[in-house]
ROVEX-131903 format. One record per residue: y, x, z of N, C-alpha, C, CB in turn; residue number from 1. Coordinates in steps of 0.001 Angstrom, whole numbers, plus 500000, padded with zeros to 6 digits. Each point is the difference from the previous one (the first is absolute). Glycine has a CB too. Layout:
<recs>
REC      n_v      n_u      n_w     ca_v     ca_u     ca_w      c_v      c_u      c_w     cb_v     cb_u     cb_w     k
REC        Y        X        Z        Y        X        Z        Y        X        Z        Y        X        Z   NUM
...
</recs>
This chain:
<recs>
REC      n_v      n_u      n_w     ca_v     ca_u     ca_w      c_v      c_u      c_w     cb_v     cb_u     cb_w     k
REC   379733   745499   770100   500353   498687   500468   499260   499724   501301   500419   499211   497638     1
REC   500452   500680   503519   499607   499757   501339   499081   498638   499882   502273   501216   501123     2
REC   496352   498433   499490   498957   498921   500240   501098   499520   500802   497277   500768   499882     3
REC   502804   497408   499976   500385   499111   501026   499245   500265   501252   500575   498355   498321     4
REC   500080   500985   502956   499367   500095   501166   499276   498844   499782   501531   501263   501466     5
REC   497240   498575   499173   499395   498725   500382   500043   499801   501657   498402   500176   497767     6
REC   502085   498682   502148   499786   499766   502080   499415   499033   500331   501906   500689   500712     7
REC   497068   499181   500186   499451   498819   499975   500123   499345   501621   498373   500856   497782     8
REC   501641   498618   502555   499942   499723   501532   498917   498727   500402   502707   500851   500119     9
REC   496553   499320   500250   498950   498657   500658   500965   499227   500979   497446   501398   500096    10
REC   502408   496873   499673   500169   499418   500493   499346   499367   501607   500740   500299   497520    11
REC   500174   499696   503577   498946   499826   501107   500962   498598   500048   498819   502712   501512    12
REC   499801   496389   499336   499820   498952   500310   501647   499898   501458   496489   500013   498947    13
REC   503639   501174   501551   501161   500267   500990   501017   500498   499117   498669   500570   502101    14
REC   501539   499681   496604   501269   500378   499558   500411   498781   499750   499719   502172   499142    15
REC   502284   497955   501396   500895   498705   499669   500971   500316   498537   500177   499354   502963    16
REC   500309   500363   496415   500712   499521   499072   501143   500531   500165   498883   498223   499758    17
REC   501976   502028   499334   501469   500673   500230   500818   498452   500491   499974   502455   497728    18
REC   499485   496475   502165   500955   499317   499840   499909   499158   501735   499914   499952   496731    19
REC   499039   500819   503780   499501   499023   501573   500821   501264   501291   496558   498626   499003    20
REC   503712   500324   501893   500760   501059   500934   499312   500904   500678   501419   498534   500312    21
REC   499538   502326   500732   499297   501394   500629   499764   498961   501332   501426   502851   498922    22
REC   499053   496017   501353   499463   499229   500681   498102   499731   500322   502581   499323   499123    23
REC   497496   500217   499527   498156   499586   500302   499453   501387   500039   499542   497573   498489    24
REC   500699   503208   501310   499405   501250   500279   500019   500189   501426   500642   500917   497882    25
REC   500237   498839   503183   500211   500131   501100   498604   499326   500804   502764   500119   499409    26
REC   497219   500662   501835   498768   499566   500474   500816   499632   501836   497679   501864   497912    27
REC   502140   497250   502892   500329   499415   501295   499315   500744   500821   500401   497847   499379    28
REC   500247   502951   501658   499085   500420   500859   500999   500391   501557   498128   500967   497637    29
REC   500940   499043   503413   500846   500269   501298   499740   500869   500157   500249   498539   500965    30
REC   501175   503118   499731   499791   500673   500610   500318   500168   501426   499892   500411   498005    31
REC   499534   500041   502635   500266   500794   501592   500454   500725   499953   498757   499762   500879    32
REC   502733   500651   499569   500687   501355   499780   500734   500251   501367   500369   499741   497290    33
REC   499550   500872   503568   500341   500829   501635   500217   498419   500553   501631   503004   499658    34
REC   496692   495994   500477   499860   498927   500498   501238   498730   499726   498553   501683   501581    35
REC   501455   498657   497255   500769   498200   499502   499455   499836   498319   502993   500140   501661    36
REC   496798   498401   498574   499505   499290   498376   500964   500576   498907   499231   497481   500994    37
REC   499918   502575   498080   501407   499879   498907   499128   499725   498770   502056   501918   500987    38
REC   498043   496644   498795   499664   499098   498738   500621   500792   498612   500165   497540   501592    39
REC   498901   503266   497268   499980   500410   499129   500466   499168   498765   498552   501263   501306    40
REC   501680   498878   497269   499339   499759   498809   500215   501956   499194   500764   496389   499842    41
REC   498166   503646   499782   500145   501398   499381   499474   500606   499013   500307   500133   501649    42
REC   499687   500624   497541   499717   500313   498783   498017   501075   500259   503705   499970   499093    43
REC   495385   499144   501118   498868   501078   500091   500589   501221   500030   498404   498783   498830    44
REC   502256   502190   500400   499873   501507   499657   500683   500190   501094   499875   500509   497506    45
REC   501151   499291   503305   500945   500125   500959   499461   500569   501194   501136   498235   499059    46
REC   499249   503278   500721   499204   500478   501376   500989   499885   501101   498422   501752   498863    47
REC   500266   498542   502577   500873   499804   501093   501217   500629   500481   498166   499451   500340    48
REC   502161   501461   499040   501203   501226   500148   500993   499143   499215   498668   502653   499982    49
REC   500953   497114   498831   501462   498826   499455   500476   498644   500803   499117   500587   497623    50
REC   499286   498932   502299   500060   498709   500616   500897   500074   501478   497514   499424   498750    51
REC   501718   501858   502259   501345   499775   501457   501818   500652   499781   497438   500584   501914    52
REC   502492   500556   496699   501375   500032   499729   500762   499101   499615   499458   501590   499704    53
REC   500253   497909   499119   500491   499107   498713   500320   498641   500851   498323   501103   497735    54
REC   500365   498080   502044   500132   498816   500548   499926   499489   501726   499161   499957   497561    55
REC   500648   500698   503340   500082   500143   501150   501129   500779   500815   497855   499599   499340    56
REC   502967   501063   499715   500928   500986   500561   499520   500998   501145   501598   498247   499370    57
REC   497860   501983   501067   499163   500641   500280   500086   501799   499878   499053   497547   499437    58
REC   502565   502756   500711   499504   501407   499490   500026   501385   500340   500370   498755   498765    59
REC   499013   501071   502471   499707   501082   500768   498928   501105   499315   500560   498315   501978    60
REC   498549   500459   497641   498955   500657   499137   500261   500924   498650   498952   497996   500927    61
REC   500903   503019   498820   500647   500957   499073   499564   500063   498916   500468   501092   501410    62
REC   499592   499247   496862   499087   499984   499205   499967   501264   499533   500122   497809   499596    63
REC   499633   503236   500754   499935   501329   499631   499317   499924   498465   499810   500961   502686    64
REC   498902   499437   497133   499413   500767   499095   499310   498522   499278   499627   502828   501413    65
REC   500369   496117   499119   498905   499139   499091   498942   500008   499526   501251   499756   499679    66
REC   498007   501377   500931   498544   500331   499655   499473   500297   501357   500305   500988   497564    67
REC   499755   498508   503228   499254   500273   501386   500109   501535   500367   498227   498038   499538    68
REC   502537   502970   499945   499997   501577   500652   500693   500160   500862   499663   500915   498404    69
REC   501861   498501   502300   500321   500251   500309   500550   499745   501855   499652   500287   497188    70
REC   499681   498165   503080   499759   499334   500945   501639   499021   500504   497682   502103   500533    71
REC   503428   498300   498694   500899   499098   500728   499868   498545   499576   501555   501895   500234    72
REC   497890   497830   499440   499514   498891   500195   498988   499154   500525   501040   500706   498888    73
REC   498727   500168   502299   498767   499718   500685   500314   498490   500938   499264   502965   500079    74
REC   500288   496132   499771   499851   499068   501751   498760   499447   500397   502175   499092   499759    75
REC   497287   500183   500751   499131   499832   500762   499469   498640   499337   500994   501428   502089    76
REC   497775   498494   497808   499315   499003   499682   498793   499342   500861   500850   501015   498055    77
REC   499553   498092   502790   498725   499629   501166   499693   501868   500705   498327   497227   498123    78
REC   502701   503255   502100   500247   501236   500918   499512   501031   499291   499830   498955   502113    79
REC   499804   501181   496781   499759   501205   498988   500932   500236   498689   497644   499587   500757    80
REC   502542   501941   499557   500981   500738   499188   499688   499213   498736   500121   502502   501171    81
REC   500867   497299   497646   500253   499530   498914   500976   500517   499232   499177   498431   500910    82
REC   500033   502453   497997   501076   499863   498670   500695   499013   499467   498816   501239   499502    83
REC   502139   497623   500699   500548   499270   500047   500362   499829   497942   500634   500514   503298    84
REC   499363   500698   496314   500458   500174   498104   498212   499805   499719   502770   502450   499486    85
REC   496424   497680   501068   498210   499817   499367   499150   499015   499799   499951   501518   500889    86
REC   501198   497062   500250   499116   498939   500016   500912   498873   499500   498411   500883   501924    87
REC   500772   498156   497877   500494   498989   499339   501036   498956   501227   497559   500282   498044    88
REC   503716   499245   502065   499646   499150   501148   499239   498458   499886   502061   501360   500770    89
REC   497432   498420   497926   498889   498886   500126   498976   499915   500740   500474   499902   498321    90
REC   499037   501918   501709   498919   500021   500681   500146   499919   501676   499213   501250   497854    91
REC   501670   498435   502818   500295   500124   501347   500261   498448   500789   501040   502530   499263    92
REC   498544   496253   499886   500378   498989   500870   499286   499714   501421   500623   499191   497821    93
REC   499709   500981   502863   499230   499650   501284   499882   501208   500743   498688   498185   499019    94
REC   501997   502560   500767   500208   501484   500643   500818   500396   500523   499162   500475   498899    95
REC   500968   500419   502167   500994   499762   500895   500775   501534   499457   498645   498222   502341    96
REC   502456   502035   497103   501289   501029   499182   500951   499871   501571   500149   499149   496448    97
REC   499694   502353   503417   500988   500606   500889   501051   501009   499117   498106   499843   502075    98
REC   502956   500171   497839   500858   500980   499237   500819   500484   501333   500202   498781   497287    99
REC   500483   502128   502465   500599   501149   500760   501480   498891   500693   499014   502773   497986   100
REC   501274   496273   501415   500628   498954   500844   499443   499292   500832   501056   499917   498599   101
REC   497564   499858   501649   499130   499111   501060   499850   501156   501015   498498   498136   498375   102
REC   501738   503248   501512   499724   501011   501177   500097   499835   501075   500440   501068   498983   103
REC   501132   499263   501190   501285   500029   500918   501362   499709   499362   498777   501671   501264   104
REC   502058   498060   500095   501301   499689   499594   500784   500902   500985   499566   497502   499078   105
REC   501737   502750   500513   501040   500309   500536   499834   499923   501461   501134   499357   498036   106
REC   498707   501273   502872   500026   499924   501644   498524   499890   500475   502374   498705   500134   107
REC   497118   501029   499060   498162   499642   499990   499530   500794   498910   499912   497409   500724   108
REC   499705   503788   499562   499556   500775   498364   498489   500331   500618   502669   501531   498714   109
REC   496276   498071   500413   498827   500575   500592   499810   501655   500223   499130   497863   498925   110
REC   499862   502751   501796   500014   501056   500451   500014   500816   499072   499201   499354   501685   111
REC   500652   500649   496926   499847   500971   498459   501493   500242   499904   497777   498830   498406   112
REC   503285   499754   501335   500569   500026   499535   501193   500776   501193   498713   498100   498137   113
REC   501013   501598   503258   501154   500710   500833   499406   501296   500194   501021   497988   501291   114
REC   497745   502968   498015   499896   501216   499895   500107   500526   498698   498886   499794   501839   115
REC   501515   499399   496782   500482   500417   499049   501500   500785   500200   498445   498140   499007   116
REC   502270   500569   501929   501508   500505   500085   500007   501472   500832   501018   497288   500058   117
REC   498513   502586   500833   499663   501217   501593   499748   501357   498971   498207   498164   502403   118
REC   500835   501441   496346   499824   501800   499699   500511   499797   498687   497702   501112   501337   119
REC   503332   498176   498132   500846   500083   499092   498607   500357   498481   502744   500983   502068   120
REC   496548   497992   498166   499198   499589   498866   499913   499075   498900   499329   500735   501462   121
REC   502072   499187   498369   500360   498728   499214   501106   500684   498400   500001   498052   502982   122
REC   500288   503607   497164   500812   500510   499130   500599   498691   498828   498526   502556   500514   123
REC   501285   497709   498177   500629   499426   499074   499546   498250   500623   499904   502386   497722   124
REC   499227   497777   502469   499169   497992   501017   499473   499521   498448   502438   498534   502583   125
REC   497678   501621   496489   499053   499241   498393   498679   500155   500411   501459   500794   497785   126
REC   497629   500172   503039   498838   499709   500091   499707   499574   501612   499541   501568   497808   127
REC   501532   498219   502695   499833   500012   501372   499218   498258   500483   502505   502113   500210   128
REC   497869   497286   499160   499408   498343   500362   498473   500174   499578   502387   498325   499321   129
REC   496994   502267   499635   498664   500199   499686   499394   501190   500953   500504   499134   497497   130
REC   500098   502051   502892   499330   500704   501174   500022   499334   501641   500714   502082   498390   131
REC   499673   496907   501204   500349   499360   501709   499198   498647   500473   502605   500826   499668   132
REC   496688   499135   498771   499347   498855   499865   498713   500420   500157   501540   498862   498664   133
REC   498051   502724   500800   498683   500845   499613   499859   500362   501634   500356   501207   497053   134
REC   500806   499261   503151   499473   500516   501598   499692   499077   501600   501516   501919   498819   135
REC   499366   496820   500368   499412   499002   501060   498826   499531   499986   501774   499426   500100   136
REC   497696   499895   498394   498223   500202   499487   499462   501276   500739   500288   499074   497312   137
REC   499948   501897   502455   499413   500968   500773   499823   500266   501801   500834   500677   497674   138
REC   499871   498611   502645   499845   499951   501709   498831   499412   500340   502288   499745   500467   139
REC   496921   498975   498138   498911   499177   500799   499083   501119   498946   500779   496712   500926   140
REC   499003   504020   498249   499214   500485   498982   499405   501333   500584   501427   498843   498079   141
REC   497228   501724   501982   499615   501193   500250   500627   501347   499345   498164   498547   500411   142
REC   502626   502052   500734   500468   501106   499634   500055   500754   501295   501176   499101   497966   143
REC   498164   502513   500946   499966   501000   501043   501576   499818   501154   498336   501830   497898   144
REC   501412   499496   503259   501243   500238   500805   500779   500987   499276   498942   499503   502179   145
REC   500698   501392   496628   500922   501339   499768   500752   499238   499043   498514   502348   500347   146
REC   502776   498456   499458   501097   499419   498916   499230   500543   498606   502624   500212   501619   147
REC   496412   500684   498066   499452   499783   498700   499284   498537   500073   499673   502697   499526   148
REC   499923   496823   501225   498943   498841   500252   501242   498521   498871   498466   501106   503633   149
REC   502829   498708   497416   500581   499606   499690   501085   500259   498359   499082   499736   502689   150
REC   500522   501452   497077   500709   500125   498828   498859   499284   498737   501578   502477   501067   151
REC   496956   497316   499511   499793   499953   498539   499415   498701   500231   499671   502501   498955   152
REC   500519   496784   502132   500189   498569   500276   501293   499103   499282   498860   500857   502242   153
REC   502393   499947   498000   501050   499902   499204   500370   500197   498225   500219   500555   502423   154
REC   498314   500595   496970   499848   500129   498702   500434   498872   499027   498319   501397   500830   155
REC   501572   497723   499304   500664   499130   499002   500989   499337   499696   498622   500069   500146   156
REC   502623   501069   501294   501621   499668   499737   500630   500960   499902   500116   498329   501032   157
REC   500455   501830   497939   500955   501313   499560   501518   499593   500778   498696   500552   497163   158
REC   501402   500997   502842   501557   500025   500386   500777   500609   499356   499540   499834   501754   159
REC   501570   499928   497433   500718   500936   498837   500604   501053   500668   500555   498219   498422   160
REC   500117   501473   503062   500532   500752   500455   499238   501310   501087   501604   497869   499323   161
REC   497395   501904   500705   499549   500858   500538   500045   499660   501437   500501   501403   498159   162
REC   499482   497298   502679   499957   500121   501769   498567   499526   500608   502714   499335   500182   163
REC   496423   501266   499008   498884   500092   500528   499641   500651   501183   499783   499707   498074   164
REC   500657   501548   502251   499582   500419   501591   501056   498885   501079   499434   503199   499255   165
REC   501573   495906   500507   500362   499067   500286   499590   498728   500715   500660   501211   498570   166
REC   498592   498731   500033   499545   498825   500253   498382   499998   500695   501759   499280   497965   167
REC   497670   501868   501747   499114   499766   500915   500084   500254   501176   499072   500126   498588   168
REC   502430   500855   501689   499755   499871   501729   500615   498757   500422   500133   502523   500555   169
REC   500178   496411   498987   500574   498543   499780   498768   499040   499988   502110   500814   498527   170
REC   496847   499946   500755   498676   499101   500043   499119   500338   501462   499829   500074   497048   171
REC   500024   500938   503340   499632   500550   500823   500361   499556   501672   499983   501528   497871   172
REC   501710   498454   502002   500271   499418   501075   499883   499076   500223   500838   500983   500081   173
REC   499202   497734   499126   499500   498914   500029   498213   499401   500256   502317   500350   498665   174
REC   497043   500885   500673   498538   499967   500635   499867   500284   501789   499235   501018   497361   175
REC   502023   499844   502568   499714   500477   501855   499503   501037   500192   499536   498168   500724   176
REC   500753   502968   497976   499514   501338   499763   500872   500723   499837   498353   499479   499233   177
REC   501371   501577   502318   501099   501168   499519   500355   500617   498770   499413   500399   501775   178
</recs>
């Protein structure tokens, strides 16, 4: 005869009731996203990768792997690279979010993005908005001149397709390196 389960769960002073909305759970907050307001209400757990897809539309930004390995979801946070699936977007009010739509535009593409196209570094493009985001962070970030320098500056964006010698001569030209 199988023992009953026992389950017990502690009560916290922050747990709500089945019967109270996903409302009061919601927390008010402003983000900065490629320099315009955007007045929140949002669920604490709601990271910034949902928060600029989901509720911001927003979706340049990619969600590859959801564990920070894979980088397409990288954008910029007060000008530093960001796993965008690692952080909360609660934790970002007052911070200035750049996503791969605040870059460039159409006729105006910053210098990454009009040497992505030039060495055809964009193959399948699913990781291409997170390597374009890593390599623009990388123009102000210390990195050697050799393309190993730059490849392992780039280490924390995969490419499924393989246009890595691509893209770094895409990163490269954009540094102003043969």
């Amino acid at each position: 005869m199988a023992k009953p389960e026992i389950v017990a769960r502690a009560r916290h002073r922050d747990d709500v009731g089945p019967a109270e909305s996903a409302e009061r759970r919601e927390v008010a907050l402003t983000l900065r996203v490629n320099a315009r307001e955007h007045p929140l209400r949002l669920d604490p757990r709601t990271t910034l990768l949902d928060c600029l897809r989901e509720t911001l539309a927003l979706t340049g930004t990619k969600k590859g792997c959801d564990h920070g390995q894979c980088g397409a979801c990288t954008v910029h946070v007060n000008g530093k690279r960001v796993n965008s699936c690692l952080t909360l977007a609660v934790m970002h009010e007052g911070d200035e979010i750049t996503t791969i739509e605040g870059v460039g535009q159409p006729g105006a593409l910053h210098p990454v993005q009009a040497a992505f196209v030039e060495h055809d570094a964009y193959q399948c493009g699913y990781c291409t908005s997170g390597q374009i985001m890593s390599a623009v962070a990388l123009l102000e970030e210390p990195c050697g001149p050799n393309d190993a320098d730059v490849r392992e500056c780039m280490s924390g964006n995969i490419c499924r397709c393989g246009a890595y010698p691509n893209i770094v001569a895409a990163i490269q030209q954009a540094r102003g390196k043969p």
